[in-house]
C-alpha positions as CSV (number, residue, x, y, z in Angstrom):
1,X,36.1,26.3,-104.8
2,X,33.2,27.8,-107.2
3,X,32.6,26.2,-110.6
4,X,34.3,29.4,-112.2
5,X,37.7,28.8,-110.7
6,X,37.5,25.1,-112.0
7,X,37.0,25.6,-115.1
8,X,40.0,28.1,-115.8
9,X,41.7,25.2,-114.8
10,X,39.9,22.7,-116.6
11,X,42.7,21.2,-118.6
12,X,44.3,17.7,-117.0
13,X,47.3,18.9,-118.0
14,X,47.6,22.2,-115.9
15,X,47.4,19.9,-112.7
16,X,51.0,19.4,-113.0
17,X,52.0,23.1,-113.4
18,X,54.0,24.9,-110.6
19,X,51.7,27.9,-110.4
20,X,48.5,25.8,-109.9
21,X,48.1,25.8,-106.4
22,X,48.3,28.9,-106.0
23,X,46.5,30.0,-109.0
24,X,43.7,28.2,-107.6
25,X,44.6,29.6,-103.8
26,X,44.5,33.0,-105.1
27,X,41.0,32.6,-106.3
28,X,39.6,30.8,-103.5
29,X,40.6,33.9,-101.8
30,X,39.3,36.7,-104.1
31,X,35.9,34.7,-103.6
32,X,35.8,34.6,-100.0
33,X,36.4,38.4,-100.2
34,X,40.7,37.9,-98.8
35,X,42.1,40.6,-101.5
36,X,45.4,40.6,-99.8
37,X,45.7,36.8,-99.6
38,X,44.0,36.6,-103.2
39,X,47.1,39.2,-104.4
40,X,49.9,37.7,-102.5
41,X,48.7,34.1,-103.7
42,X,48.4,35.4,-107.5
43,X,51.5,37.4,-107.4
44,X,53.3,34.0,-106.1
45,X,51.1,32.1,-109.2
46,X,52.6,34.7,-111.9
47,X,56.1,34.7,-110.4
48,X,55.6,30.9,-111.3
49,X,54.9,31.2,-115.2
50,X,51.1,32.0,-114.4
51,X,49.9,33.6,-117.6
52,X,46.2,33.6,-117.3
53,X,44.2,36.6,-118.1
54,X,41.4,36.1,-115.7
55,X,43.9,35.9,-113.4
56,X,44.9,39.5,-114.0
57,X,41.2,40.5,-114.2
58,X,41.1,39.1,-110.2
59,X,44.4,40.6,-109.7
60,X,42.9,44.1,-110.5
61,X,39.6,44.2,-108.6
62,X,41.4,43.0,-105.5
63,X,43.9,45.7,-105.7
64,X,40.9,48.4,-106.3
65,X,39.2,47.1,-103.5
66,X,42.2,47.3,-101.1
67,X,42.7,51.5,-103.2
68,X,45.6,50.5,-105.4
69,X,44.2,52.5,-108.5
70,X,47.3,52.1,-110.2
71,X,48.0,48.5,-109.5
72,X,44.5,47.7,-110.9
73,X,45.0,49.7,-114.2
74,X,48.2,47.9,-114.7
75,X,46.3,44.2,-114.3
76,X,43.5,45.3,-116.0
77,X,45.1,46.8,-118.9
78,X,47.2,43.0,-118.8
79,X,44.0,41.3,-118.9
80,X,43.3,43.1,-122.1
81,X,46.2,42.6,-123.7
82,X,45.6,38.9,-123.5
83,X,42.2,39.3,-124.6
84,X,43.0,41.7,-127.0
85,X,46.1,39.2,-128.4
86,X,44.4,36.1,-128.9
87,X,41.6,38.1,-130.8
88,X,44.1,39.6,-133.4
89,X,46.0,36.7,-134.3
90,X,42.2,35.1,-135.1
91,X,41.7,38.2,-137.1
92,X,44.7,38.3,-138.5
93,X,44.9,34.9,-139.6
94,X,42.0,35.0,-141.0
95,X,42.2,37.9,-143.4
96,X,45.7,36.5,-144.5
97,X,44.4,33.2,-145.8
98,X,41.9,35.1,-147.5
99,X,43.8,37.5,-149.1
100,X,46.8,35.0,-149.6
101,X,47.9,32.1,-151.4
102,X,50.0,31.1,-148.0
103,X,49.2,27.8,-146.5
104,X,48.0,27.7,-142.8
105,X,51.6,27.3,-141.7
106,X,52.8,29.8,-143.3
107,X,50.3,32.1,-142.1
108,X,50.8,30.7,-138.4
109,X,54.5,32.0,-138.7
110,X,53.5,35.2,-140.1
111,X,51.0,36.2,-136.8
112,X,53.3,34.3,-134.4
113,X,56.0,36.2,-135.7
114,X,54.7,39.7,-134.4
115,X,54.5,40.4,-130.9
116,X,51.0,42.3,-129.4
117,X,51.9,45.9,-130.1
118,X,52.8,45.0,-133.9
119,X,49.6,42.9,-133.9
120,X,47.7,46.2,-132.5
121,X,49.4,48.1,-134.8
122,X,48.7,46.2,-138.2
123,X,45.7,45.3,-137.6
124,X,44.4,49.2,-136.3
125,X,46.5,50.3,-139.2
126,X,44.7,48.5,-142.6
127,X,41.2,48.0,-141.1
128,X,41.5,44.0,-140.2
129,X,39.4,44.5,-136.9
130,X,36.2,47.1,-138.5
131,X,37.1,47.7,-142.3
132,X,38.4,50.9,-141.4
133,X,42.0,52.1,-142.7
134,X,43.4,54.7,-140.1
135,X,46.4,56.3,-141.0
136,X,49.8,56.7,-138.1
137,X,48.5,59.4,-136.5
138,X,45.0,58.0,-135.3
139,X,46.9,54.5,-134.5
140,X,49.0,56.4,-132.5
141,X,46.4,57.9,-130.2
142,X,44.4,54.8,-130.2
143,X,47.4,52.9,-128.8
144,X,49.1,56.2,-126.4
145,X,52.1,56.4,-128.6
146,X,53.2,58.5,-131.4
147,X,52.9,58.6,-135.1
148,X,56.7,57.9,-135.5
149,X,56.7,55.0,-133.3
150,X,53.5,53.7,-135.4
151,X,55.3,54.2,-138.1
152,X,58.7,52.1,-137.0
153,X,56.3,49.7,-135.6
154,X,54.7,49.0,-138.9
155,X,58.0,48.9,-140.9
156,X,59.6,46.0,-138.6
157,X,55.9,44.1,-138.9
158,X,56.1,44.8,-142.4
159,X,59.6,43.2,-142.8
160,X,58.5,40.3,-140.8
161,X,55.8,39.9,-142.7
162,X,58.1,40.2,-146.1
163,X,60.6,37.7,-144.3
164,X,57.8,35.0,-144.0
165,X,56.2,35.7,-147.5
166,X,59.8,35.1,-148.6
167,X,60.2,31.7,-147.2
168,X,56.4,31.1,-148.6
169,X,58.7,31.4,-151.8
170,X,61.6,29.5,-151.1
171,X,59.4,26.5,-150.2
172,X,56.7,26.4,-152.6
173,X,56.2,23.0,-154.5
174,X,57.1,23.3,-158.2
C-alpha cells in the first residue's frame, strides 16, 4: 500500500468502518494499474457509507482509463462537490461571524442548515468566495441551471437563514 492511501485513512477511528477494506482494496488496485478491480472495490466501499472525495477522484480516472467518459465526469464532478462543500461552509462561516453578532453555534446551524447547491448558490450569489456580487442569471450559468431555480434556491436559503437568525433571537441572554 503507498503512503498516500494511508494517510486518507489515517484516522484510528476509520479502522472500524465497514467500507475500509475495501476503500483501501480499491486503491491498492488503482495503484497497481487494476481499474476494473480498483472500480468494483470502490463501488462496493461507497455502497458501504464510503464518502471520501479522493475516492471519487480514483473512481474517475479508472473509469477514463477503461473509456467510460461519462462515468468519470460524474465521479469527478462528486469529487468537486466535496471539495467544493467543505470550502463554502469555511467561507461561509467565516463571513457570518464577521458580519454577525451570532455566536459560533449559531453560525454552525446556519451553514449546516443548507445543503451544497444552496451553499453554491449564496455564496456565488453575494460575492463570499471573490467579492463579486452576480446577479440570478450569471449564478445560473455558473451552476447549469436557470435564473428561476437560482432564484427559489436563494429564497429557501434565505428562509433558513431567517429561521436560524430567529432562534439567535429567541435564545439570546438578557
Amino acid at each position: 500500500m503507498t503512503d498516500s492511501t494511508a494517510s486518507n485513512t489515517n484516522d484510528s477511528n476509520q479502522g472500524d468502518l465497514p467500507y475500509i477494506k475495501f476503500l483501501h482494496e480499491g486503491n491498492t488496485k488503482f495503484y497497481e494499474n487494476d481499474f476494473e478491480g480498483a472500480i468494483k472495490s470502490l463501488n462496493t466501499a461507497f455502497r458501504l457509507g464510503c464518502n471520501d472525495r479522493y475516492a471519487f477522484w480514483k473512481r474517475g480516472i479508472a473509469k477514463s482509463k477503461l473509456g467510460d467518459h461519462k462515468g468519470a465526469h460524474n465521479d469527478m464532478v462528486q469529487f468537486g462537490f466535496h471539495l467544493e462543500s467543505d470550502y463554502m461552509i469555511k467561507l461561509l462561516n467565516e463571513k457570518i461571524k464577521e458580519n454577525s453578532y451570532f455566536t459560533d453555534e449559531f453560525i454552525l446551524l446556519i451553514s449546516s442548515s443548507l445543503n451544497a447547491q444552496e451553499l453554491k448558490v449564496i455564496t456565488n450569489r453575494f460575492g463570499l468566495v471573490d467579492g463579486v456580487f452576480r446577479t440570478q442569471r450569471e449564478v445560473g450559468e455558473f451552476l447549469g441551471i436557470t435564473p428561476q431555480r437560482v432564484s427559489q434556491i436563494e429564497l429557501k436559503a434565505t428562509k433558513k437563514i431567517q429561521v436560524a437568525k430567529s432562534l439567535e433571537n429567541l435564545f439570546e441572554k438578557k
